[in-house]
DOGU-869756 format. One record per residue: residue number from 1; x, y, z of N, C-alpha, C, O in turn. Coordinates in nm, 2 decimals. Each point is the difference from the previous one (the first is absolute). Layout:
! residues N
<n: NUM n.u: X n.v: Y n.w: Z ca.u: X ca.v: Y ca.w: Z c.u: X c.v: Y c.w: Z o.u: X o.v: Y o.w: Z>
...
//
This chain:
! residues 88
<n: 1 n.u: -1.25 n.v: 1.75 n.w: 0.16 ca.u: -0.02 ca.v: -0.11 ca.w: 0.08 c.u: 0.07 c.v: 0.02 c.w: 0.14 o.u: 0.10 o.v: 0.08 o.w: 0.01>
<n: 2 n.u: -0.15 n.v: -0.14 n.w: 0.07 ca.u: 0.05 ca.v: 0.06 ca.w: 0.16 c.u: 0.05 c.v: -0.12 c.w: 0.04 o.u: -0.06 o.v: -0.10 o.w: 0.00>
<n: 3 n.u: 0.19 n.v: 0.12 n.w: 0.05 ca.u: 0.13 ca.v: -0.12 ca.w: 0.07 c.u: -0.01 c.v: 0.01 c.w: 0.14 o.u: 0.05 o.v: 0.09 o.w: 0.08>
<n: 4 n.u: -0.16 n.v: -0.21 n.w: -0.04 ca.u: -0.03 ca.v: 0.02 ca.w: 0.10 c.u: 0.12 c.v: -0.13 c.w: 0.11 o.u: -0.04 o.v: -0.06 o.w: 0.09>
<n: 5 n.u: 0.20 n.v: 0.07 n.w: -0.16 ca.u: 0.10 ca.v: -0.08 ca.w: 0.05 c.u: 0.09 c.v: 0.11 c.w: 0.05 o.u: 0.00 o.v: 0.11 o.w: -0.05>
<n: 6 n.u: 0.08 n.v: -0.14 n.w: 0.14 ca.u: 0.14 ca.v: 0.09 ca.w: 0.00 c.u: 0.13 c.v: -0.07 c.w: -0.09 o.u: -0.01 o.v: -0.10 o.w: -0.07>
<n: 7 n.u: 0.09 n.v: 0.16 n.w: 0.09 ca.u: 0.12 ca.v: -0.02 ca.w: -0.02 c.u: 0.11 c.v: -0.14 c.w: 0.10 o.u: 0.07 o.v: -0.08 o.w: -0.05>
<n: 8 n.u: -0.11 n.v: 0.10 n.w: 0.17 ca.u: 0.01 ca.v: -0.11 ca.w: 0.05 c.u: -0.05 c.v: -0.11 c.w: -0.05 o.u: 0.06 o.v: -0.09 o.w: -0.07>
<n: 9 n.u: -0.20 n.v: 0.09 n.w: 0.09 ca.u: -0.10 ca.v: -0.10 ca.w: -0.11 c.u: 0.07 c.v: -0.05 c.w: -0.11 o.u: 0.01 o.v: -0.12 o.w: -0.01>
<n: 10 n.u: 0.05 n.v: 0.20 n.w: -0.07 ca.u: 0.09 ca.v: -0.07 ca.w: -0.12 c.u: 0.10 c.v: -0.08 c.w: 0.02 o.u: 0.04 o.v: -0.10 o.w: -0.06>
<n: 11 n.u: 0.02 n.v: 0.15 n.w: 0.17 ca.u: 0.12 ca.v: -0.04 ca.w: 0.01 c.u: -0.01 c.v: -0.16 c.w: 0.07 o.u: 0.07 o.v: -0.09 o.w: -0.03>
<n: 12 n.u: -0.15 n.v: 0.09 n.w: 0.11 ca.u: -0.08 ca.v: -0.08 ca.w: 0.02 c.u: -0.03 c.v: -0.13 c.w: -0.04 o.u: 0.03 o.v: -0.11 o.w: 0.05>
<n: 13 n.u: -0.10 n.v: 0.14 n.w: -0.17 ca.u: -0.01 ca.v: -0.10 ca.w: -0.13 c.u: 0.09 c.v: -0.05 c.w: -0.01 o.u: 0.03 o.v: -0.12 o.w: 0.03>
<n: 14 n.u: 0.06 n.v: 0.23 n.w: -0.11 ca.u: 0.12 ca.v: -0.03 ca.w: -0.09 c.u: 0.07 c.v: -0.09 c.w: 0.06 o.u: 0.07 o.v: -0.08 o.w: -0.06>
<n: 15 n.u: -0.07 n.v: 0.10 n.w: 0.16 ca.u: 0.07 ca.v: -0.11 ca.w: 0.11 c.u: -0.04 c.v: -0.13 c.w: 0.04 o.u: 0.06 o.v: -0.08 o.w: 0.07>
<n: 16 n.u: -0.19 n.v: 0.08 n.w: -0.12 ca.u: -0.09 ca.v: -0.21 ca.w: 0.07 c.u: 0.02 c.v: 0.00 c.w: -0.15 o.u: 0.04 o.v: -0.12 o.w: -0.03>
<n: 17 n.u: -0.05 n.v: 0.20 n.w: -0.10 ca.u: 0.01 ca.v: -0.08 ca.w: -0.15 c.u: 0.16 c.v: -0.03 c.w: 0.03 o.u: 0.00 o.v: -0.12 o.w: 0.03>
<n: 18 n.u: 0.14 n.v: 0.19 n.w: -0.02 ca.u: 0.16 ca.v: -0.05 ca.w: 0.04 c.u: -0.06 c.v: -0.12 c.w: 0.03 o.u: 0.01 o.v: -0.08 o.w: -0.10>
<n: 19 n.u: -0.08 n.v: 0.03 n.w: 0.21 ca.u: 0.00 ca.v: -0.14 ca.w: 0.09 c.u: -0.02 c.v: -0.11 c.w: -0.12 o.u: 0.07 o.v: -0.09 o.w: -0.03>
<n: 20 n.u: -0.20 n.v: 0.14 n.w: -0.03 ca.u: -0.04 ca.v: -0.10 ca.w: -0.11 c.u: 0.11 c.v: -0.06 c.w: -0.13 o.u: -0.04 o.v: -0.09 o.w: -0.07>
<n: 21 n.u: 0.15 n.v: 0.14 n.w: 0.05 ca.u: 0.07 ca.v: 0.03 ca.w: -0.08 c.u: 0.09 c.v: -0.13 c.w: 0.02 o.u: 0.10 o.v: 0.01 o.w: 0.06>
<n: 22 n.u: -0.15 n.v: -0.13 n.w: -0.12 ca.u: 0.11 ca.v: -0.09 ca.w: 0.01 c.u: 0.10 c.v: -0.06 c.w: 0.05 o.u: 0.02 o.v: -0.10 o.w: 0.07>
<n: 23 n.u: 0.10 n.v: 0.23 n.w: -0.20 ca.u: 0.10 ca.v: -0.03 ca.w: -0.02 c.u: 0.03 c.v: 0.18 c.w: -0.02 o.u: -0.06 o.v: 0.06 o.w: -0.09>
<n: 24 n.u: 0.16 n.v: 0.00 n.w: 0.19 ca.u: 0.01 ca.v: 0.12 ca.w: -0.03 c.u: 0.07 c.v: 0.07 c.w: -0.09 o.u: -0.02 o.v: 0.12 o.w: -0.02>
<n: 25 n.u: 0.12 n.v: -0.24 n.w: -0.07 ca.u: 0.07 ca.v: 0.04 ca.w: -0.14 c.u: -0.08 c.v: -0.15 c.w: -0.08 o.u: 0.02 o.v: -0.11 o.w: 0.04>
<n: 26 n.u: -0.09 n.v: 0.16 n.w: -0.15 ca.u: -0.12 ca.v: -0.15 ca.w: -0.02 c.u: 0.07 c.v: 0.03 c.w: -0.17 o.u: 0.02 o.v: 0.11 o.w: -0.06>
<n: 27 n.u: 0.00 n.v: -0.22 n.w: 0.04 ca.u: 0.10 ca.v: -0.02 ca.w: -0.16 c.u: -0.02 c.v: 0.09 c.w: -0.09 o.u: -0.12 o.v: 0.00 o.w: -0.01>
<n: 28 n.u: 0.17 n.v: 0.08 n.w: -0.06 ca.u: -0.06 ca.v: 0.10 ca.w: -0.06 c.u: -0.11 c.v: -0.03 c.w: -0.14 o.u: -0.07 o.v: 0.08 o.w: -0.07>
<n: 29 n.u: 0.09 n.v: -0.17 n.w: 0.06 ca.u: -0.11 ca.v: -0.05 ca.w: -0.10 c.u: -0.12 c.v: -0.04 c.w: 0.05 o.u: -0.11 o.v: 0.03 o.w: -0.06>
<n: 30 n.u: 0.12 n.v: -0.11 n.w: 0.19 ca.u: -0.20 ca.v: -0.02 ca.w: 0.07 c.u: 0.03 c.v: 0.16 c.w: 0.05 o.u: -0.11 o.v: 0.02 o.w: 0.05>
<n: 31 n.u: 0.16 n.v: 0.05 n.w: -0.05 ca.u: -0.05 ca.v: 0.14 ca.w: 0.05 c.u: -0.02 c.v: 0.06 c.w: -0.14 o.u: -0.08 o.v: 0.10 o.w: 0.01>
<n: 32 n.u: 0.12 n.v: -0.12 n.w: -0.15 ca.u: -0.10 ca.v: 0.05 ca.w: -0.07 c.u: -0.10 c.v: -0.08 c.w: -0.06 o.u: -0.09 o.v: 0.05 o.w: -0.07>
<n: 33 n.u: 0.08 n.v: -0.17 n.w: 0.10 ca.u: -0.16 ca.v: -0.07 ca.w: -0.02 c.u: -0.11 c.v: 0.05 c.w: 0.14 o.u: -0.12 o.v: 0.00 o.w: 0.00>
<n: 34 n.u: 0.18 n.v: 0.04 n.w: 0.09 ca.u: -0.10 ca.v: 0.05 ca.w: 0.09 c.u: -0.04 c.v: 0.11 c.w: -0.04 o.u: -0.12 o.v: 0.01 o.w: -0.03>
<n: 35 n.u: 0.18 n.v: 0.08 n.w: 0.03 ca.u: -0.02 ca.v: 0.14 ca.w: -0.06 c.u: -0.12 c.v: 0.00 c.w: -0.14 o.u: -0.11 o.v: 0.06 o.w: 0.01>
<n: 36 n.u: 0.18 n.v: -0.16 n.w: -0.15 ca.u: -0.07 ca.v: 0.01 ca.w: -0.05 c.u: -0.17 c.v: -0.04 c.w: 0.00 o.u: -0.09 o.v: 0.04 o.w: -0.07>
<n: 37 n.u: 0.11 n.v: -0.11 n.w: 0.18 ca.u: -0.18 ca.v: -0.13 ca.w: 0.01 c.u: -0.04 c.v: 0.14 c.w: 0.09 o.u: -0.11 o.v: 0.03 o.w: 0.02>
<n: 38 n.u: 0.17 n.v: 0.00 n.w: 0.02 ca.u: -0.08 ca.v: 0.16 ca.w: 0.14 c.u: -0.04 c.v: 0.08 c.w: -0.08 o.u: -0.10 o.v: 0.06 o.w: 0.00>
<n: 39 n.u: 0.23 n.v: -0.03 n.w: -0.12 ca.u: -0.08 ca.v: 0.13 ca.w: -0.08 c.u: -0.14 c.v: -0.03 c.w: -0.09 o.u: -0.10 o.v: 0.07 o.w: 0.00>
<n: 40 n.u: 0.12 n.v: -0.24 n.w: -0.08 ca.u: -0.11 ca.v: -0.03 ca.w: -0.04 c.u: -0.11 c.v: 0.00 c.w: 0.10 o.u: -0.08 o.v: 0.09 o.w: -0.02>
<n: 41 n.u: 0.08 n.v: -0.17 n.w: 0.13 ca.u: -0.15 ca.v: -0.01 ca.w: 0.03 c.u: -0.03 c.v: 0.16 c.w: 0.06 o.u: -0.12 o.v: 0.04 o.w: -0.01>
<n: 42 n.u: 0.22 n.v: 0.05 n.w: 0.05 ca.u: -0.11 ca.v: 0.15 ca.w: 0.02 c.u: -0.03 c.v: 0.06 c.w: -0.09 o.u: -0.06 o.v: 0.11 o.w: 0.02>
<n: 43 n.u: 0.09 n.v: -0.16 n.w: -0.14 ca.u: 0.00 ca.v: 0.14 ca.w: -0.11 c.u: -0.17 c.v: -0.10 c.w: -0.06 o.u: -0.08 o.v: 0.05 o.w: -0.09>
<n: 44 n.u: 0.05 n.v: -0.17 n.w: 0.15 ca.u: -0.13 ca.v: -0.06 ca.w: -0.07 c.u: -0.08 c.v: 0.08 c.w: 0.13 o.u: -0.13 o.v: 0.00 o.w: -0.02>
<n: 45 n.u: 0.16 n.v: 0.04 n.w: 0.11 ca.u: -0.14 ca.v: 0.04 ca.w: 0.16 c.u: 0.05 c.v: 0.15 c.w: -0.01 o.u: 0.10 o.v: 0.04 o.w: 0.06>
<n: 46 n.u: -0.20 n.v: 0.04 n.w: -0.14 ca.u: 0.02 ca.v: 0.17 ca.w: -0.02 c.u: 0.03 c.v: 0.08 c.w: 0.15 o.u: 0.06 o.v: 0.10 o.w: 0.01>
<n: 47 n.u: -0.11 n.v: -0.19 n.w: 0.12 ca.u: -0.02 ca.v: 0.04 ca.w: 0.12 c.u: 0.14 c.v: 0.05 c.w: 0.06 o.u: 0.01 o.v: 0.07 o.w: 0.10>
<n: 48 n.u: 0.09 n.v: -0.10 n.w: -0.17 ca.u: 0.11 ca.v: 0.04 ca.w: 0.07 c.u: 0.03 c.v: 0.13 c.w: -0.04 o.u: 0.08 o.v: 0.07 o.w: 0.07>
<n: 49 n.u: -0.14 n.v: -0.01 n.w: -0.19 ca.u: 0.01 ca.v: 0.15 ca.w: -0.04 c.u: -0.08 c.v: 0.05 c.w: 0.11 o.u: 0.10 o.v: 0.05 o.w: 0.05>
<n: 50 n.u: -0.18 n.v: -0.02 n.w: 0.03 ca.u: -0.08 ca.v: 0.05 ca.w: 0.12 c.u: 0.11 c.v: -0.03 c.w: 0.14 o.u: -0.04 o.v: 0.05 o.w: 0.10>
<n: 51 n.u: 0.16 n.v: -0.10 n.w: -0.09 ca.u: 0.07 ca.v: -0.04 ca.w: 0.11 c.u: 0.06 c.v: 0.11 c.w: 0.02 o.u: 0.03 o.v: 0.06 o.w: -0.11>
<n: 52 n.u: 0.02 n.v: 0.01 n.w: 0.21 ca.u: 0.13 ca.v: 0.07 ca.w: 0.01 c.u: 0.14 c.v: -0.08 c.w: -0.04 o.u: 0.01 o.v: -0.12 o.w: -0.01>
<n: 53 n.u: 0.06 n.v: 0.19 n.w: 0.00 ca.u: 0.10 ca.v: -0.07 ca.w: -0.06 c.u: 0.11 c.v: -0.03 c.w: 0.11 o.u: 0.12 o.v: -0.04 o.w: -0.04>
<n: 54 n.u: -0.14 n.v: 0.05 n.w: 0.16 ca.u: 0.05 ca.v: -0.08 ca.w: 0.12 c.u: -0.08 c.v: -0.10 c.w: 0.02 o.u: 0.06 o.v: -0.09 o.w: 0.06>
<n: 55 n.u: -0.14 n.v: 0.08 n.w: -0.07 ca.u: -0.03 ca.v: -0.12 ca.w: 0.06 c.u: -0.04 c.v: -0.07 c.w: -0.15 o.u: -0.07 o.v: -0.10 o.w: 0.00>
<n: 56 n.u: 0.11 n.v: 0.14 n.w: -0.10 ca.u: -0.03 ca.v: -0.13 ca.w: -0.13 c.u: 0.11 c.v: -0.04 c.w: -0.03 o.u: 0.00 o.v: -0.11 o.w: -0.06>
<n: 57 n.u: 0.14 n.v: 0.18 n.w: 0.11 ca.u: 0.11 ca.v: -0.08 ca.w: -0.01 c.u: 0.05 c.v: -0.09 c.w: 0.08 o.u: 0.08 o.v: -0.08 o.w: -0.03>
<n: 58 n.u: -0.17 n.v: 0.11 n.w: 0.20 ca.u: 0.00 ca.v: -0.11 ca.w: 0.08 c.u: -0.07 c.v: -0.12 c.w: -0.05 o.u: 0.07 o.v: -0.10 o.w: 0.01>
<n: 59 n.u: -0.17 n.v: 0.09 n.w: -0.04 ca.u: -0.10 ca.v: -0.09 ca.w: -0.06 c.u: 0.09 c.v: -0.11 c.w: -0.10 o.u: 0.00 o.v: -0.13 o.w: 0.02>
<n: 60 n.u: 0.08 n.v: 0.20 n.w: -0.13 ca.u: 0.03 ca.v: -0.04 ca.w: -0.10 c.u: 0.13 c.v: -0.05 c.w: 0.04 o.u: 0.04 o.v: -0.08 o.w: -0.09>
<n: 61 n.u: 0.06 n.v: 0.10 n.w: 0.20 ca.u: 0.07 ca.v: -0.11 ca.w: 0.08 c.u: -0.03 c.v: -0.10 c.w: 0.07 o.u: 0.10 o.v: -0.04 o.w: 0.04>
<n: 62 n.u: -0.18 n.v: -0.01 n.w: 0.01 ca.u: -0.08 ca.v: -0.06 ca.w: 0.07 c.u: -0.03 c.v: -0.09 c.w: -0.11 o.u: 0.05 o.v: -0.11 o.w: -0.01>
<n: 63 n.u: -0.14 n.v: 0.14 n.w: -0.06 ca.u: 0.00 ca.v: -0.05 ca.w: -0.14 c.u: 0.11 c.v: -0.07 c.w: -0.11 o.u: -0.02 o.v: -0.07 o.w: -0.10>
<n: 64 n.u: 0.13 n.v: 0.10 n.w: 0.14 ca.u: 0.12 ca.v: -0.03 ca.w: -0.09 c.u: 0.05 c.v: -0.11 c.w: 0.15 o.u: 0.06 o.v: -0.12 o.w: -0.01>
<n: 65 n.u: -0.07 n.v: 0.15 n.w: 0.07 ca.u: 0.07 ca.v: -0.07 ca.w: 0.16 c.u: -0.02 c.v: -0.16 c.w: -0.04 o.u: 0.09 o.v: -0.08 o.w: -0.04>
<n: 66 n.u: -0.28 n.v: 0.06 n.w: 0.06 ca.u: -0.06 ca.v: -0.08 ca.w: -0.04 c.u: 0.03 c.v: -0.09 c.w: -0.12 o.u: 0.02 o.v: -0.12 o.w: -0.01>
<n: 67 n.u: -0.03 n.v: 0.21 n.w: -0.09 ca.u: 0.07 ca.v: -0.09 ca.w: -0.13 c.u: 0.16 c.v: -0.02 c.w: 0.00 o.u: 0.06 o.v: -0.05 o.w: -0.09>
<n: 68 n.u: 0.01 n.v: 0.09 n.w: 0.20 ca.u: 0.14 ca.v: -0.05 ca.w: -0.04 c.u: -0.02 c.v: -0.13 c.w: 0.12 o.u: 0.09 o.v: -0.09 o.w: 0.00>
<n: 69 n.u: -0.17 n.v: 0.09 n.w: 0.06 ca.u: -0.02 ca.v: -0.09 ca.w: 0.15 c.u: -0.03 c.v: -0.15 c.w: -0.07 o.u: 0.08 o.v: -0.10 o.w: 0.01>
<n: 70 n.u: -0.19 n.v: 0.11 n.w: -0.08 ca.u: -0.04 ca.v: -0.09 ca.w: -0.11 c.u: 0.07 c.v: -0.08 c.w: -0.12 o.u: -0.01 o.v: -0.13 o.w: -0.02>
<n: 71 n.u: 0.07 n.v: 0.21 n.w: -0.04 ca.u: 0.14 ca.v: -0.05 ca.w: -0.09 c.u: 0.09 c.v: -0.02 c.w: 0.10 o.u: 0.09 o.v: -0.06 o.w: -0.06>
<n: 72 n.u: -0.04 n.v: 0.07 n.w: 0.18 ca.u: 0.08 ca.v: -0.08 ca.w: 0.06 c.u: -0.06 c.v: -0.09 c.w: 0.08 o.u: 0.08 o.v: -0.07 o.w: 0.07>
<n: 73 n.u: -0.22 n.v: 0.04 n.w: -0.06 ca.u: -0.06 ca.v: -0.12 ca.w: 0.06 c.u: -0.03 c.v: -0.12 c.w: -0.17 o.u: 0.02 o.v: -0.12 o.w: 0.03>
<n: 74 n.u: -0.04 n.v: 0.14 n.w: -0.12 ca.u: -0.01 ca.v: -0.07 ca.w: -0.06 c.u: 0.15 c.v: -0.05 c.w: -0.05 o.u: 0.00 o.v: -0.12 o.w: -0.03>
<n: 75 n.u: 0.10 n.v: 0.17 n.w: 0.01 ca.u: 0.18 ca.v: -0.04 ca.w: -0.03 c.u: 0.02 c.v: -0.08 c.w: 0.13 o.u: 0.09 o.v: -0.08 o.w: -0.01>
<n: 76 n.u: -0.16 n.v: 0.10 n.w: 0.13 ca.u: 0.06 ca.v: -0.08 ca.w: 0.12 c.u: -0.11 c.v: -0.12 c.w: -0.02 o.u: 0.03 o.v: -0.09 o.w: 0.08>
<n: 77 n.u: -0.13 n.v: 0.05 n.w: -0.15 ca.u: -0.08 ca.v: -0.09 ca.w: 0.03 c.u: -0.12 c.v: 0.02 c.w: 0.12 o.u: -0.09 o.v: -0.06 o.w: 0.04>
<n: 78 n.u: 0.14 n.v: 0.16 n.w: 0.00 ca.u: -0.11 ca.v: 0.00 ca.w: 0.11 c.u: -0.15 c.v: 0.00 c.w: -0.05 o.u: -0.07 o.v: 0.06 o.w: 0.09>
<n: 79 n.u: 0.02 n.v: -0.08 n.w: -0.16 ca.u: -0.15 ca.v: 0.07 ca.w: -0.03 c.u: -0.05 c.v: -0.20 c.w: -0.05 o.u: 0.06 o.v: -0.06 o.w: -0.09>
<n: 80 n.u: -0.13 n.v: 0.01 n.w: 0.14 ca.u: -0.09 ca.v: -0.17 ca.w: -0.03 c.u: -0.03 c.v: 0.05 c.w: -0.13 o.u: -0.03 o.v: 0.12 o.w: -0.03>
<n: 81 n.u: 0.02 n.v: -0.24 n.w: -0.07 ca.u: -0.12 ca.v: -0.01 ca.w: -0.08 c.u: 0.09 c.v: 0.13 c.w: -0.13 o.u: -0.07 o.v: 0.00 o.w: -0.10>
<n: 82 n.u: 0.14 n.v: 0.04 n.w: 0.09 ca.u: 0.08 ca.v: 0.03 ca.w: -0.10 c.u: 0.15 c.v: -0.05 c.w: -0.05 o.u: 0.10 o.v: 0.00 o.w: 0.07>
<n: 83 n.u: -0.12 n.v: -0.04 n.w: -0.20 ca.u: 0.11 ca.v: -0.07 ca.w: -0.03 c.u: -0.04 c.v: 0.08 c.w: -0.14 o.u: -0.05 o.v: 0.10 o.w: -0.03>
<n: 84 n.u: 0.13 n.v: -0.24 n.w: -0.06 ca.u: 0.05 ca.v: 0.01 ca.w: -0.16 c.u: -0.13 c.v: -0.04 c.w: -0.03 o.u: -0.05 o.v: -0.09 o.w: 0.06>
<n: 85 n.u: -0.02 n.v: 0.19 n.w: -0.16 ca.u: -0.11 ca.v: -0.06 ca.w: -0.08 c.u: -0.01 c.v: -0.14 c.w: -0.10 o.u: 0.01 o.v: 0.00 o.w: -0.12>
<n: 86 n.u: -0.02 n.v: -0.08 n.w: 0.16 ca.u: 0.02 ca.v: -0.11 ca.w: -0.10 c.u: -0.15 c.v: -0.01 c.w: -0.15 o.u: -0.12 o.v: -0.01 o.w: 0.03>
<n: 87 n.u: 0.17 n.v: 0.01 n.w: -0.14 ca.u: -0.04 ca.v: 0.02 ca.w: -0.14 c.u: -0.07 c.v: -0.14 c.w: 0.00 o.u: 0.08 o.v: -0.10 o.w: 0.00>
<n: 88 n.u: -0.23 n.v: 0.07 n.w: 0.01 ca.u: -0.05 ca.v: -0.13 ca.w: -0.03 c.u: 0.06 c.v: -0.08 c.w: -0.15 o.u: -0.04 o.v: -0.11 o.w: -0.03>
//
């Protein structure tokens, strides 16, 4: 497969995924529920075995960024229309 990125390019990335990143020390427990829900959903899309492995580990922060972003918008309330399920 041909890396048609440089090294800058990576660095690059790795640096607007940093931006995305919340909270830069994120509780160590939503950092392993993020981890965990990133490893589940790639290990169900075969496509990430075809990635180079610089840029699938970018992907897969980005990806964890997002789910720690989320678990701290739903603990803040921020998200309408989610609450306590109420049992008819």
């Amino acid at each position: 497969m041909s890396e048609n990125y440089t090294s800058k390019d990576l660095a690059d990335w790795e640096r607007s995924v940093n931006v995305l990143n919340p909270d830069p020390r994120p509780d160590p427990a939503d950092l392993h529920e993020a981890q965990e829900a990133t490893a589940n959903m790639c290990s169900a899309w075969g496509g990430w075995m075809d990635m180079p492995e610089a840029i699938n580990n970018i992907v897969q922060r980005a990806i964890e960024a997002g789910y720690l972003q989320a678990l701290s918008d739903v603990r803040d309330g921020k998200i309408d229309g989610l609450g306590p399920v109420e049992d008819d």
